[in-house]
mmCIF file of the C-alpha atoms, coordinates in Angstrom:
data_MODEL
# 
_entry.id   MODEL 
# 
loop_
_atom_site.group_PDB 
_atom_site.id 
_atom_site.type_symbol 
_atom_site.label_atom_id 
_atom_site.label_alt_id 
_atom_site.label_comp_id 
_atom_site.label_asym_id 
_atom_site.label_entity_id 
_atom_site.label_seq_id 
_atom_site.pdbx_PDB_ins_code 
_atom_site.Cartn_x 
_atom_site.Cartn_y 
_atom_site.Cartn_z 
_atom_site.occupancy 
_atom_site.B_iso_or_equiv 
_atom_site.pdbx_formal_charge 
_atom_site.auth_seq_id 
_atom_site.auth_comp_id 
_atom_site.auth_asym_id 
_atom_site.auth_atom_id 
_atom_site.pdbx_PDB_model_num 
ATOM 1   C CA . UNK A 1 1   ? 52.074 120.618 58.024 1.00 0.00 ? 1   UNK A CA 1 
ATOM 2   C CA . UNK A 1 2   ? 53.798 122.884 55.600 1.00 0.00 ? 2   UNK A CA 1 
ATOM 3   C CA . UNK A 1 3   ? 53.132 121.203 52.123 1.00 0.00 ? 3   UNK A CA 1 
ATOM 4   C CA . UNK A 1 4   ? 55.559 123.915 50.210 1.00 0.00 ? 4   UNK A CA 1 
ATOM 5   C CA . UNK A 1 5   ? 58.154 122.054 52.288 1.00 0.00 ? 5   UNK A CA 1 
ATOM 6   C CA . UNK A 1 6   ? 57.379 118.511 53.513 1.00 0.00 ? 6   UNK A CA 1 
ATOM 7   C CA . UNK A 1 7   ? 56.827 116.364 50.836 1.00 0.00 ? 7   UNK A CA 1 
ATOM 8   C CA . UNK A 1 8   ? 54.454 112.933 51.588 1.00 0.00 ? 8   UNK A CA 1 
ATOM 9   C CA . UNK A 1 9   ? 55.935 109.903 50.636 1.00 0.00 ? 9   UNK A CA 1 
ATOM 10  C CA . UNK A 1 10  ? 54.446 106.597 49.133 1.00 0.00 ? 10  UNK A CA 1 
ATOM 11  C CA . UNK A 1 11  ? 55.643 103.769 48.041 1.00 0.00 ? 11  UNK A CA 1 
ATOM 12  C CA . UNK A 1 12  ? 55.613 105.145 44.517 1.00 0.00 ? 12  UNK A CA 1 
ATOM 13  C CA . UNK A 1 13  ? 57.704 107.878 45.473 1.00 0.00 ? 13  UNK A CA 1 
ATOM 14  C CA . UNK A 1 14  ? 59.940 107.068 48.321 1.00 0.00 ? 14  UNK A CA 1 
ATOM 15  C CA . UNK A 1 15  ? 62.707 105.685 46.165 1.00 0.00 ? 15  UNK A CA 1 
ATOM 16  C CA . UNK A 1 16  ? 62.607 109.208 43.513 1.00 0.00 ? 16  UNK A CA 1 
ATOM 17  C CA . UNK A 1 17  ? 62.374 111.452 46.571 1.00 0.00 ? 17  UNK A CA 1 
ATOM 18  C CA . UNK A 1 18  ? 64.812 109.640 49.669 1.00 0.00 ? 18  UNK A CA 1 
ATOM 19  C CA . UNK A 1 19  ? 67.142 107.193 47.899 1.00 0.00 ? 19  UNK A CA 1 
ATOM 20  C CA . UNK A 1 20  ? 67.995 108.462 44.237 1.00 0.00 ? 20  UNK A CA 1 
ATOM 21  C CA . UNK A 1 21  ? 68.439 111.920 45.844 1.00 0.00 ? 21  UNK A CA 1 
ATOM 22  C CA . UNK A 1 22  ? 72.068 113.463 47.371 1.00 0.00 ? 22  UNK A CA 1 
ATOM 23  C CA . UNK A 1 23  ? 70.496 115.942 49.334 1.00 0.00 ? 23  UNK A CA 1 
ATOM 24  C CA . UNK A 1 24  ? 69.865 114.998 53.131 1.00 0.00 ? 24  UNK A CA 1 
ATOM 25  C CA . UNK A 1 25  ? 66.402 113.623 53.618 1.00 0.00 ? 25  UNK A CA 1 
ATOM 26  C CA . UNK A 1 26  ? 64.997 113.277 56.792 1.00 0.00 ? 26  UNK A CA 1 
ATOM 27  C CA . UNK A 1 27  ? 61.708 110.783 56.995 1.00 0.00 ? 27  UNK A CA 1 
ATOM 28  C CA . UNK A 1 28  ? 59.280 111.044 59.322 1.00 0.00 ? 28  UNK A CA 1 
ATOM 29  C CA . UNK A 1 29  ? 57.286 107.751 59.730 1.00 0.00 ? 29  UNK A CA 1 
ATOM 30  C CA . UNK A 1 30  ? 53.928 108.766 61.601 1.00 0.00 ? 30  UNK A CA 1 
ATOM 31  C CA . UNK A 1 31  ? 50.014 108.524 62.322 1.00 0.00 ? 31  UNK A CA 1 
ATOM 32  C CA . UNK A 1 32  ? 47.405 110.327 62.748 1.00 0.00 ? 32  UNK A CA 1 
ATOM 33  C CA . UNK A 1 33  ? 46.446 108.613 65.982 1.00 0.00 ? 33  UNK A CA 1 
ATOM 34  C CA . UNK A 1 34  ? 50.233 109.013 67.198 1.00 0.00 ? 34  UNK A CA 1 
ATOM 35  C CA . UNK A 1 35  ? 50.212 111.738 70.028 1.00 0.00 ? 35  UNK A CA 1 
ATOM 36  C CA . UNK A 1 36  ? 54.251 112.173 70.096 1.00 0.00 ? 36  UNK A CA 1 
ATOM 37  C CA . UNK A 1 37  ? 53.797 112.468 66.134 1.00 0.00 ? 37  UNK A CA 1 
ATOM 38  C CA . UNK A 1 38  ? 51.465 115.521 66.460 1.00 0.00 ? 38  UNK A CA 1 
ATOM 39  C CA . UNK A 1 39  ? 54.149 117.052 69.210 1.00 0.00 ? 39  UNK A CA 1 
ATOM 40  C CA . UNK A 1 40  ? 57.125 116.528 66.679 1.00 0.00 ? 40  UNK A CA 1 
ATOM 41  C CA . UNK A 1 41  ? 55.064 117.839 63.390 1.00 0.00 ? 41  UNK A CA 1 
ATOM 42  C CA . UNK A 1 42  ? 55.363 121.577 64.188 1.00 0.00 ? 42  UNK A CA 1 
ATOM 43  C CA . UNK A 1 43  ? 59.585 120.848 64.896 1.00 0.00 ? 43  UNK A CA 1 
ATOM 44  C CA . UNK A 1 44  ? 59.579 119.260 61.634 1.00 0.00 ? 44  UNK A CA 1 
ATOM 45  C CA . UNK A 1 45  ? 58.097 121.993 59.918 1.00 0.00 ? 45  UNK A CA 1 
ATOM 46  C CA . UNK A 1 46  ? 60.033 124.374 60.930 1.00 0.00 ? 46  UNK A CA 1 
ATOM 47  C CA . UNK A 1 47  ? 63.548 122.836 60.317 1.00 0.00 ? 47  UNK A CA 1 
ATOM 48  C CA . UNK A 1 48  ? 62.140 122.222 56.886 1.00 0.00 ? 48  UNK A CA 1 
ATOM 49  C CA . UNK A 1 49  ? 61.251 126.017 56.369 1.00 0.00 ? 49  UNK A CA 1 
ATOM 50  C CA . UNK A 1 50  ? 64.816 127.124 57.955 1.00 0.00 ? 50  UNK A CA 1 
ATOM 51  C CA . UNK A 1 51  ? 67.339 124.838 56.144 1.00 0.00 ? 51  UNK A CA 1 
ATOM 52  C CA . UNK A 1 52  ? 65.820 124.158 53.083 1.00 0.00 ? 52  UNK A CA 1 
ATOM 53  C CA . UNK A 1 53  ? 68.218 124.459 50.529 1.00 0.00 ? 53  UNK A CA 1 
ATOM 54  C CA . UNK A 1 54  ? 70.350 122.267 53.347 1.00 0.00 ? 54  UNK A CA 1 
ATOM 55  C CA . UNK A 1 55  ? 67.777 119.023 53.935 1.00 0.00 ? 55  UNK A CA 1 
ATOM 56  C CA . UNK A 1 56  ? 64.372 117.691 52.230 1.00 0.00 ? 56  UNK A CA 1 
ATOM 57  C CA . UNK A 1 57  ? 61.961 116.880 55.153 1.00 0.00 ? 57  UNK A CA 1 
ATOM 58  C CA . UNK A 1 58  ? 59.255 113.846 53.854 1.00 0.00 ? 58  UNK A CA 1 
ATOM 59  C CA . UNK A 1 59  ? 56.827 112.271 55.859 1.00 0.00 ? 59  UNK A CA 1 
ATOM 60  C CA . UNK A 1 60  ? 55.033 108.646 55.553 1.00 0.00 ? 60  UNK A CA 1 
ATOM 61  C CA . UNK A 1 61  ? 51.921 107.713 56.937 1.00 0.00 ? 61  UNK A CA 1 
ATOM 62  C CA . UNK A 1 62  ? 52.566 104.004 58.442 1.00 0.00 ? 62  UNK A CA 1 
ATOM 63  C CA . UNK A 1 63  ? 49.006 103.234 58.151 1.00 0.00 ? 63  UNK A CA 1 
ATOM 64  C CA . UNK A 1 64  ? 48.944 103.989 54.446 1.00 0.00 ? 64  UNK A CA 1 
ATOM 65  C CA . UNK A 1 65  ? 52.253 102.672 53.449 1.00 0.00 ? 65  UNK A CA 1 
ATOM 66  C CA . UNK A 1 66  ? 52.619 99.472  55.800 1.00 0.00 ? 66  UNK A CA 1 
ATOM 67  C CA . UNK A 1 67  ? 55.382 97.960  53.337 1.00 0.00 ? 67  UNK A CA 1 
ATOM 68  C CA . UNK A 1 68  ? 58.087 101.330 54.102 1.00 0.00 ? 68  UNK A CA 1 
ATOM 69  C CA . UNK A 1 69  ? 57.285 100.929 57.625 1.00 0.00 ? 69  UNK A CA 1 
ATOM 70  C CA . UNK A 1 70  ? 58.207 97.037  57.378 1.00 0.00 ? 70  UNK A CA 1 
ATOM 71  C CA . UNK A 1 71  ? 61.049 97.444  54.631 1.00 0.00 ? 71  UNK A CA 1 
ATOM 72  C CA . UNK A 1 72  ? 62.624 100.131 56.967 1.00 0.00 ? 72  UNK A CA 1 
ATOM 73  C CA . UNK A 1 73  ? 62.065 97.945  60.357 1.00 0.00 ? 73  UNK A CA 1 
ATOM 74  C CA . UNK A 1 74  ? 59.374 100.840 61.785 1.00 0.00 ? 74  UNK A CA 1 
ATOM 75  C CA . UNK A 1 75  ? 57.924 99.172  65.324 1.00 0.00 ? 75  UNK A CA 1 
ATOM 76  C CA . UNK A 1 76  ? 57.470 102.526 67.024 1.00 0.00 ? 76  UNK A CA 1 
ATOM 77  C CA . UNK A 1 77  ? 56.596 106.173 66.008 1.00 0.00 ? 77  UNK A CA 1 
ATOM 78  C CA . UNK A 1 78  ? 57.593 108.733 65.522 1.00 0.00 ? 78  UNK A CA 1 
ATOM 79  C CA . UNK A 1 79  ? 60.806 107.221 63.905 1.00 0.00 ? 79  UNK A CA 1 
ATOM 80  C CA . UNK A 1 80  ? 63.029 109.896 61.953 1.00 0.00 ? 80  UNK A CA 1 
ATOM 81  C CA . UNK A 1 81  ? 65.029 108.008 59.893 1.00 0.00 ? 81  UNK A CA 1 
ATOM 82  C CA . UNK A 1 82  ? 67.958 110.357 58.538 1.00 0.00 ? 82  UNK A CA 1 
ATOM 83  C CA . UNK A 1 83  ? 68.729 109.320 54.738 1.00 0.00 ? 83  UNK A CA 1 
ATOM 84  C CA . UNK A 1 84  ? 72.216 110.734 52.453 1.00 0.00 ? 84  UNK A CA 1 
ATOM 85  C CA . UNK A 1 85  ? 73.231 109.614 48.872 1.00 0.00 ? 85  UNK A CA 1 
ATOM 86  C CA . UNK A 1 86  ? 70.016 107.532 49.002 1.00 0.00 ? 86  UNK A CA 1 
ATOM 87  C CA . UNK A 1 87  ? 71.986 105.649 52.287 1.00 0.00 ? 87  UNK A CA 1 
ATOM 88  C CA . UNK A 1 88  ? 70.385 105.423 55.793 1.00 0.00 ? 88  UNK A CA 1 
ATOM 89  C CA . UNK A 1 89  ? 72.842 106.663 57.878 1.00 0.00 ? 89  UNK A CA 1 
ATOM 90  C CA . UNK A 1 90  ? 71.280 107.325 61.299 1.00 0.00 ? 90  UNK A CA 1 
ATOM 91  C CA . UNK A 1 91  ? 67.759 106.884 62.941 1.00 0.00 ? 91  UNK A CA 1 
ATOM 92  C CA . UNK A 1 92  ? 65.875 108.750 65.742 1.00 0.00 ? 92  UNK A CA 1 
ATOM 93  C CA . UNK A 1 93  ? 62.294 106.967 67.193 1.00 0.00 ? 93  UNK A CA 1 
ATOM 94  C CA . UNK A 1 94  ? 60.368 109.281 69.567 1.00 0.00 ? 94  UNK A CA 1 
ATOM 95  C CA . UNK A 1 95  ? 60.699 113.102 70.370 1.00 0.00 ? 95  UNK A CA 1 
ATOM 96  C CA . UNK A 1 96  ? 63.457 114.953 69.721 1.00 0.00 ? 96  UNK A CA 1 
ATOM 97  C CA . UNK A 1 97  ? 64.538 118.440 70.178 1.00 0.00 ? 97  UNK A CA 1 
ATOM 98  C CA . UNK A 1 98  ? 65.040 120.615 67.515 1.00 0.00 ? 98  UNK A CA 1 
ATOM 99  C CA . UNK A 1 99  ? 68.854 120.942 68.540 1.00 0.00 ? 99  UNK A CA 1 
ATOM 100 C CA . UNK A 1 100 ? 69.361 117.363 68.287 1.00 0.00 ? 100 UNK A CA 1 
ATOM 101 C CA . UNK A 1 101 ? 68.017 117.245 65.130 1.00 0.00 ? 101 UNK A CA 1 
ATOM 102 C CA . UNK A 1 102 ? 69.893 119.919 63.404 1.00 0.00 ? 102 UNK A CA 1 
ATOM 103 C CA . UNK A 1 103 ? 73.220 118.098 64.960 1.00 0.00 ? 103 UNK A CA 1 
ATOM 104 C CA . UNK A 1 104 ? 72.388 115.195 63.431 1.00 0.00 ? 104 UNK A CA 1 
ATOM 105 C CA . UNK A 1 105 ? 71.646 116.865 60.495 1.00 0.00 ? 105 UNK A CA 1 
ATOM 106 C CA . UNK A 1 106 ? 74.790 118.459 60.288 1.00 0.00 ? 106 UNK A CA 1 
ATOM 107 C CA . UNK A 1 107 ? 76.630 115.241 60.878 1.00 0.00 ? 107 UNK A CA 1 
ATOM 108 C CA . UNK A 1 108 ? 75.249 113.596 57.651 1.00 0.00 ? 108 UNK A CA 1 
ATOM 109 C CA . UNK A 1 109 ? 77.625 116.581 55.531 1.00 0.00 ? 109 UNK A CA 1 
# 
């Protein structure tokens, strides 16, 4: 991981970094132990490196921060839950490809 451009969220931070922010954030809810979240990670860096000044890419460990993973319904991971104007607007759990994730980037404005 790329920590120039993914940022690692907490529960003292979430709120600053996802919701009181009108860039696009995308949030990655993970694991270490999470095989699919290790396959995803290197995707996820590079959309972060390519459209920064477009989206903020943040991550959040679901073993360290069990209360975002509850507060934002997280049963499986990876879940990339796509935030705007501090809104959730759309949701992805699993592997995605890197097209589908830039389209649903773009879709957020």
């Amino acid at each position: 991981m790329d920590n120039s451009t993914i940022i690692n969220l907490n529960e003292s931070n979430f709120d600053r970094e996802v919701t009181q922010h009108d860039k696009p954030v995308i949030v990655d809810f993970w694991a270490e132990w999470c095989g699919p979240c290790k396959m995803i990670a290197p995707l996820l860096d590079e959309i972060a490196r390519e459209n920064v000044d477009a989206v903020k890419v943040a991550k959040v460990n679901v073993d360290e921060n069990q209360s975002l993973s509850f507060k934002y319904n997280i049963r499986a991971i990876p879940a990339l839950l796509f935030f705007k104007n501090g809104q959730l607007r759309d949701q992805v759990t699993g592997v995605a490809s890197k097209k589908d994730l830039l389209i649903r980037i773009d879709a957020l404005g």
